[in-house]
Phi, psi and omega in degrees: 000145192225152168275145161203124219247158141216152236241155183233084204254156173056011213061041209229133138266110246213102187266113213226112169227130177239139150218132171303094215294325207219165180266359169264002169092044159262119190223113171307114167232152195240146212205054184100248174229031172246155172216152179254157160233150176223170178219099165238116167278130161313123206211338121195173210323107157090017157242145167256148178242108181236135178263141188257001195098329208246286207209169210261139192234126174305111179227148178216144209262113162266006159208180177159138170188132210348253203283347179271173192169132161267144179200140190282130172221095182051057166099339175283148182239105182257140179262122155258170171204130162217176179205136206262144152275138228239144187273160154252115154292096180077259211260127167293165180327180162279150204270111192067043135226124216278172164307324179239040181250009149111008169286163143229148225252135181291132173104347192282159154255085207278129130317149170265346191198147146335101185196242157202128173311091181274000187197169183215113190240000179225180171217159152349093164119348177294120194269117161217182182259155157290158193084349180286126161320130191255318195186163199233131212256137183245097188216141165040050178063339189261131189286141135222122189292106161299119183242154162263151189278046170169168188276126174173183177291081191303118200263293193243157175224113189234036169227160153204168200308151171078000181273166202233114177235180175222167177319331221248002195246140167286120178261296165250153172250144147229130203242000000 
């Protein structure tokens, strides 16, 4: 499963799909119609060491409020802005709300916090109760289980383990 953003760098627009090969941080990421593989390693809080194959390039995220976000890339200071895109999976939205307009939608399952997805316990097509666990949220060292608030069908999964969420992103719909 792959992610996919578009990403706003310099007044620039930039449709970005990442996906993750390995738990060692090989990660194809598509940049238009070129793709790169990468390795990135964590080197400490909110700096990275990412290899391009050719060479190793430093990047460190020094600010962020929500989708915006500054980042140093080998000494240089970049303004980014992005927002991730959401396929549509099985059944549409409910009629007049986008996916990505920061509503959020009955039946959806939001983080409570900021964090990183570790788990997936359900897919597309999945029969579930309310109170059942869809996925387990990794914030402030502590695991937590996301339920769904209601009985219904699993329509959409816009998440997999290792994605980085925030309060405002649909992790699962269940209608």
């Amino acid at each position: 499963m792959s992610s996919e953003y578009e990403i706003k760098l310099e007044d620039r627009i930039y449709n970005v799909e990442i996906k993750k090969l390995d738990e060692g941080g090989l990660l194809i990421v598509k940049v238009g119609d070129e793709s790169f593989t990468l390795k990135v390693e964590e080197t400490e809080e909110g700096s990275w060491s990412v290899n391009d194959t050719y060479t190793d390039h430093a990047i460190k995220l020094t600010s962020r409020t929500g989708s915006k976000a500054t980042l140093e890339l080998n000494g240089d200071q970049h303004q980014i802005e992005w927002s991730r895109v959401r396929k549509q999976v099985g059944a549409a939205p409910p009629a007049g709300v986008p996916v990505s307009s920061g509503k959020k939608v009955a039946g959806g399952v939001y983080p409570p916090m900021p964090g990183k997805i570790t788990e997936v316990m359900v897919k597309v097509g999945d029969a579930l109760k309310r109170g059942d666990t869809v996925c387990i949220l990794e914030a402030m060292k502590m695991f937590n289980e996301l339920r769904a608030s209601s009985t219904g069908t699993v329509k959409e999964v816009n998440v997999e383990p290792g994605s980085n969420v925030t309060p405002n992103d649909l992790l699962v719909l269940v209608e």
